[in-house]
N, C-alpha and C positions, 0 to 999 in steps of 0.2 A: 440563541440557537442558530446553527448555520448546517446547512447541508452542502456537499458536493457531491457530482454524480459523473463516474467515466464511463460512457459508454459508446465504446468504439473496440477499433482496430489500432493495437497499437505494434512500433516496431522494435525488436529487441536491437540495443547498442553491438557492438563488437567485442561485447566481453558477455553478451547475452542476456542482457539487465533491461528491465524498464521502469523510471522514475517514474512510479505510478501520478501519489499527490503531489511531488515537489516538495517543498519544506514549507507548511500549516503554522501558522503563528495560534495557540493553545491558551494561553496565557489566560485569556479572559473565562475560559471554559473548566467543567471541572470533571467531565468526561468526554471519552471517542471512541467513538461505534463503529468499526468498520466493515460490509460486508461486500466479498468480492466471489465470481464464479467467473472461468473458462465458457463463453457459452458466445456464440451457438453452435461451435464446435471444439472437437478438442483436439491441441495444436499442439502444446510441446508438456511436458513436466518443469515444472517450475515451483520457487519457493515465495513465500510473502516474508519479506522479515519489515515488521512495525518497530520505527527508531522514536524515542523522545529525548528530550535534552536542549541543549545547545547547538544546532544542525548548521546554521551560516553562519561565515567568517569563520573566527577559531571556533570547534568546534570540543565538544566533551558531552558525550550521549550514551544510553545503552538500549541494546535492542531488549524491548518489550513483549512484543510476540513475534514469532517463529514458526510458520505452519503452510503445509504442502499447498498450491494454487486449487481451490477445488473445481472439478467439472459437473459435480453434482451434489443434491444437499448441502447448499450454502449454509454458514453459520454465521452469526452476529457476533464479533469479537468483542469487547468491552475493556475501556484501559484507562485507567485513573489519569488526571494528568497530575503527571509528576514533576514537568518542564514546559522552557517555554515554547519549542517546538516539536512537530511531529510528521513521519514521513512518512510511506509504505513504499515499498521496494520490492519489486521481483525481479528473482536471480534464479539462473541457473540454468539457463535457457540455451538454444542452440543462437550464436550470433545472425544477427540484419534476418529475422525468424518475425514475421507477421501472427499476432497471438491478440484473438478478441475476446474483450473482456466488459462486465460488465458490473458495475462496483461504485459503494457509496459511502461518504465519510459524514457521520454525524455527530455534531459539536455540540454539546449543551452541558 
């Protein structure tokens, strides 16, 4: 089992994105939990898209889940692994956009 935890302020790139987890080595695990919320305030509209696959170097992946950033009523998303990596990405944000967030990846 491994948990990670973002809780901060993070800043959106110039195309309005932010590399939430980075690319999660999965391989050993047979599921991923993730739950993320807009909080303590709410700052822009934004999407989550969850990627698994093949994420570094050459890459050949598909997005898993897809679903609005929420500000309230968080949910637990659950995602088989089906590869050996996995990412969480949000997109669709206003650019260099300061958006706090508070979100957790759980491996087991």
């Amino acid at each position: 089992m491994a948990l990670k935890t973002f809780f901060q302020t993070f800043t959106t790139d110039h195309l309005g994105q932010i590399f939430l987890t980075g690319i999660l080595n999965v391989e050993a695990f047979h599921k991923v939990n993730l739950e993320i919320i807009q909080f303590p305030e709410v700052a822009v509209n934004m999407t989550v898209a969850c990627d698994m696959g093949k994420l570094s170097g050459e890459t050949l992946a598909q997005t898993v889940g897809l679903f609005p950033l929420p500000t309230t009523d968080p949910q637990i998303h659950t995602f088989d692994v089906i590869g050996p990596e996995f990412s969480a990405l949000l997109r669709g944000g206003p650019p260099n956009t300061d958006v706090p967030i508070q979100a957790w990846v759980f491996l087991h």
